[in-house]
VOGU-3710 file (C-alpha; in Angstrom, 3 decimals, decimal comma):
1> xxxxxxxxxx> 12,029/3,344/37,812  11,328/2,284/34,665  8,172/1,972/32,758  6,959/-1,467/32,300  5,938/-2,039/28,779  1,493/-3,183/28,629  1,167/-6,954/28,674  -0,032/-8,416/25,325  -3,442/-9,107/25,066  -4,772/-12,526/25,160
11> xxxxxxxxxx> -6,835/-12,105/21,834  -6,949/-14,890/18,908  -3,858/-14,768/16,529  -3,164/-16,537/12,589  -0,250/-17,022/10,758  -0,151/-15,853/7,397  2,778/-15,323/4,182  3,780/-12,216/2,489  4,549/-11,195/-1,298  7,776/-9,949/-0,702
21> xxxxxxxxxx> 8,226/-9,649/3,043  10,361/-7,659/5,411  14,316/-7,653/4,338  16,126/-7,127/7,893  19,371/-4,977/8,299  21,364/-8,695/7,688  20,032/-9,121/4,373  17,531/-11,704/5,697  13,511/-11,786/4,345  10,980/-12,667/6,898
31> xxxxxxxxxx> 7,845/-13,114/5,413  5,999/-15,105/7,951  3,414/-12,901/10,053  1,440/-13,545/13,162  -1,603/-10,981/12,927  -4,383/-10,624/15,729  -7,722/-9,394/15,647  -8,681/-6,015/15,724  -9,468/-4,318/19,482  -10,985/-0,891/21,126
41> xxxxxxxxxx> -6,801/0,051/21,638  -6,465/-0,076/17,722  -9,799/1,687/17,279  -8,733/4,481/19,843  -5,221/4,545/17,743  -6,254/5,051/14,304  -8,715/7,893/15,254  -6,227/10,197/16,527  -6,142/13,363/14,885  -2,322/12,842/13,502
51> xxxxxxxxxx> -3,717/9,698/12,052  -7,261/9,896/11,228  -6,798/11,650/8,117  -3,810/10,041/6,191  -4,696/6,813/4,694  -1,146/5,233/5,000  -0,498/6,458/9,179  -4,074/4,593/9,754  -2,717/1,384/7,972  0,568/1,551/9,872
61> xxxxxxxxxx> -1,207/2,514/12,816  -3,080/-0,868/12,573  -0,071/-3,318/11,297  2,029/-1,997/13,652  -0,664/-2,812/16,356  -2,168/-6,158/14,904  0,911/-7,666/14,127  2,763/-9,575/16,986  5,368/-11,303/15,100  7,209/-11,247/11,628
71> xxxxxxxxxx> 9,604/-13,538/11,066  11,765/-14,021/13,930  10,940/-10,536/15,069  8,315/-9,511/17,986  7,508/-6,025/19,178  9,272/-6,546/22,236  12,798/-7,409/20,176  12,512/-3,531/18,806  12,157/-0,464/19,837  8,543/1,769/18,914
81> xxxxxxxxxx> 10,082/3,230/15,652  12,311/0,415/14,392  8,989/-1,613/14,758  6,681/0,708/13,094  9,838/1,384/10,716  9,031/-2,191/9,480  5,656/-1,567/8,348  6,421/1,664/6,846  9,133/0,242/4,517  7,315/-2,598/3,196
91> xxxxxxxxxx> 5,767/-2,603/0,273  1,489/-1,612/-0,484  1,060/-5,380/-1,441  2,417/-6,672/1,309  0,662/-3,891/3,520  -2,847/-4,285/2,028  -2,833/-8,609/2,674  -2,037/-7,557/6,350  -4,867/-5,356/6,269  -7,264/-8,442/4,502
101> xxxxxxxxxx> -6,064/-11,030/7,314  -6,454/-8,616/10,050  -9,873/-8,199/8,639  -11,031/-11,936/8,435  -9,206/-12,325/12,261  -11,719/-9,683/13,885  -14,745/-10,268/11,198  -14,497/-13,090/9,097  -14,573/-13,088/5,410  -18,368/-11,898/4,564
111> xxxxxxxxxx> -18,260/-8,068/4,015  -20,219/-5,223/2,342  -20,098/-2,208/1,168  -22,098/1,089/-0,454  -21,099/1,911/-4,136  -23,022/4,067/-6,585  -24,067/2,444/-10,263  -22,454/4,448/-12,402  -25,926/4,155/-14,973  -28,576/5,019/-13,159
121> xxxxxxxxxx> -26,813/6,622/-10,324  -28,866/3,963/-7,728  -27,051/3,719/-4,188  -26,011/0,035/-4,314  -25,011/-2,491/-1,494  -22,222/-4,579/-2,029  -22,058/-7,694/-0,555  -19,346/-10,382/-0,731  -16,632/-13,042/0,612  -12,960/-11,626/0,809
131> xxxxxxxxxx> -12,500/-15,217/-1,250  -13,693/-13,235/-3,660  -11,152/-10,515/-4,182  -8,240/-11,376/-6,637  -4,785/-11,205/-5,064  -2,012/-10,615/-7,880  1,109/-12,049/-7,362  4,525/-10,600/-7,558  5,882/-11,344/-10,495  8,916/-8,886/-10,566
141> xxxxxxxxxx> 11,961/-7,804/-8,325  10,245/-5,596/-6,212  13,077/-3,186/-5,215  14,561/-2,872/-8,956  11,936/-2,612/-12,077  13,520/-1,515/-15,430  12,492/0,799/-17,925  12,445/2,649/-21,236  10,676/6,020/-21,300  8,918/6,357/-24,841
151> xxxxxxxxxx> 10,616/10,030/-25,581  13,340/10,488/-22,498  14,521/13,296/-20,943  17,580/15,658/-22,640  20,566/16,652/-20,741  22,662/19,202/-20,697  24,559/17,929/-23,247  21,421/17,162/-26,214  21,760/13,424/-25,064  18,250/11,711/-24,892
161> xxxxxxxxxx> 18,652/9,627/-21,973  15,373/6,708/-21,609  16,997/3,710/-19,676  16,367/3,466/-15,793  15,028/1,208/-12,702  12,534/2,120/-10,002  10,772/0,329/-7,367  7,371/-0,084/-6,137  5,749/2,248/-3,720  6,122/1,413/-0,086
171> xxxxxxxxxx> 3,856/2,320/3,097  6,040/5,724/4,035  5,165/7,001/0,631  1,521/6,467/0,581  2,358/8,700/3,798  3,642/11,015/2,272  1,264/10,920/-0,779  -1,931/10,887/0,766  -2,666/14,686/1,832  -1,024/15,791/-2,186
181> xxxxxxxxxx> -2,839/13,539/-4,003  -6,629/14,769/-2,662  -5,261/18,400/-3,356  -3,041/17,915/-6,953  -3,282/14,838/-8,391  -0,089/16,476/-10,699  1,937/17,227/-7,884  1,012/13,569/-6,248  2,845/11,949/-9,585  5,907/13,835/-9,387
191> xxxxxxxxxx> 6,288/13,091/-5,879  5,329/9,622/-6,588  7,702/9,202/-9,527  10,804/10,963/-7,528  10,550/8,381/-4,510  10,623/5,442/-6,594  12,759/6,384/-9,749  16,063/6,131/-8,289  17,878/5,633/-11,743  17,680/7,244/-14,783
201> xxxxxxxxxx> 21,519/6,986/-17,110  23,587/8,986/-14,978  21,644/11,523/-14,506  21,597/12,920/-10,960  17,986/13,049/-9,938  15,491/15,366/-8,294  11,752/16,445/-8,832  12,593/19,070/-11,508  13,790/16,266/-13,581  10,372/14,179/-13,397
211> xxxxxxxxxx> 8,627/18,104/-13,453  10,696/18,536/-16,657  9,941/15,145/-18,389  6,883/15,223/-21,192  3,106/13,589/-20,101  3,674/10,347/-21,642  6,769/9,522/-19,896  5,486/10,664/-16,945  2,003/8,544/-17,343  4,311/5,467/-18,537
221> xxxxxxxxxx> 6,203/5,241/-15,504  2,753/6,267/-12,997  1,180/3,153/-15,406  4,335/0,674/-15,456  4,421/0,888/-11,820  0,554/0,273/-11,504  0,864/-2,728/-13,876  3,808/-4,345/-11,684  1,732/-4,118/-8,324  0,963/-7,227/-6,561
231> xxxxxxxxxx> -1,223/-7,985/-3,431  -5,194/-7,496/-3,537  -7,344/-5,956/-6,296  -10,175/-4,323/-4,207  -12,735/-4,026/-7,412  -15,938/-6,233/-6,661  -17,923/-7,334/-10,236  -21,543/-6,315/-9,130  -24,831/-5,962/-10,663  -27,575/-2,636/-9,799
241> xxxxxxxxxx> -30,645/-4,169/-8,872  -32,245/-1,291/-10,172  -31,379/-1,265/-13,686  -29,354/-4,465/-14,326  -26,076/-2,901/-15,492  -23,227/-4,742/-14,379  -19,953/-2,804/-13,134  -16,922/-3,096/-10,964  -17,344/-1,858/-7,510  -14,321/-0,470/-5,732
251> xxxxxxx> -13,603/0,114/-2,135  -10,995/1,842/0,159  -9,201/-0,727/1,992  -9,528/1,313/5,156  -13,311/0,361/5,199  -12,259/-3,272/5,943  -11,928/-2,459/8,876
//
């Protein structure tokens, strides 16, 4: 016999709109998302030990979970994977909004947060409206970002080659990323740099070639794709009771939840 799949929980639901949205296997962009609050199935989820401690499985671990809908497209149209697929291939921006709305669904938009001043070393609370938090918008093709590396790379033949595209970072390589970059922040760039540089002249690419490129090319392209991000900022402008310096207070998106 087979299994039944659970019934959907009755919980509250909103609609909200993505960045750059979900491009299906016709070519089509959904960007239209029905998100629910937060429950005890997604808490149990996330704290699996698989998932627990890689920042990217816990966020696909909750979109996956929170969202019923995108676009045309429910859980029950697609199978486990091809649904959690989704999530994986979209881009941070679009990830981290999810995250925000599935936040204000279960919570509401007041939060806070522990920081540190970085003066007088003062534990400092945090408190503020999600209102608050600036949301850049997308301002560039997403999947294809040109550039010019300041010195290039040499081939085989003494050619200097510095033209190429890349594209910005998607869930499956925060993934991938997240266990490197704690360990070698070094190693976390080249790995980061090889996923989303997928043309550079003609040459045929691989990590040696990102390995083998100088320190300012390397922190160009790290820094070009930083600057063409979209989605929310999560820095918080705060001021330390204790000494009145005021600073920018950052905070993992994971502790929205």
């Amino acid at each position: 016999m087979a299994k039944k799949k659970p019934k959907e929980l009755d919980v509250p639901t909103e609609n909200m709109e993505l960045m750059a949205g979900y491009k299906d296997d016709d070519e089509q962009i959904h960007k239209e998302v029905e998100v629910r609050e937060l429950t005890g199935l997604d808490e149990e989820a996330i704290a699996k030990g698989d998932i627990r401690s890689n920042v990217g499985k816990i966020v696909t671990t909750l979109l996956s979970g929170c969202v019923m809908r995108i676009g045309g497209y429910t859980r029950e149209d697609l199978s486990k994977t091809k649904w959690e697929g989704i999530f994986k291939g979209m881009f941070l921006g679009d990830r981290d909004l999810i995250l925000l709305k599935i936040r204000e669904t279960t919570y509401g938009t007041e939060m806070s947060f522990d920081s540190r001043c970085p003066s007088c070393k003062t534990d400092v609370k945090v408190e503020f409206d999600l209102e608050e938090l600036e949301i850049k918008p997308l301002e560039v093709d997403p999947n294809r970002i040109p550039f010019e590396l300041p010195k290039g790379f040499r081939d085989e033949e003494g050619n200097t080659v510095k033209v190429g595209a890349m594209r910005l970072p998607t869930g499956f390589d925060q993934e991938q990323l997240d266990h490197v970059a704690r360990k070698n922040p070094g190693t976390a760039n080249t790995m980061l740099i090889t996923r989303c540089v997928y043309e550079l002249g003609d040459l045929k690419l691989s990590s040696n070639t990102f390995r083998s490129l100088s320190s300012k090319d390397r922190e160009y392209l790290v820094r070009t794709l930083a600057e063409h991000s979209f989605g929310p900022r999560f820095m918080i402008d705060t001021i330390c009771d204790n000494c009145g310096n005021e600073f920018e207070a950052g905070v993992n998106p994971i502790n929205f939840i």
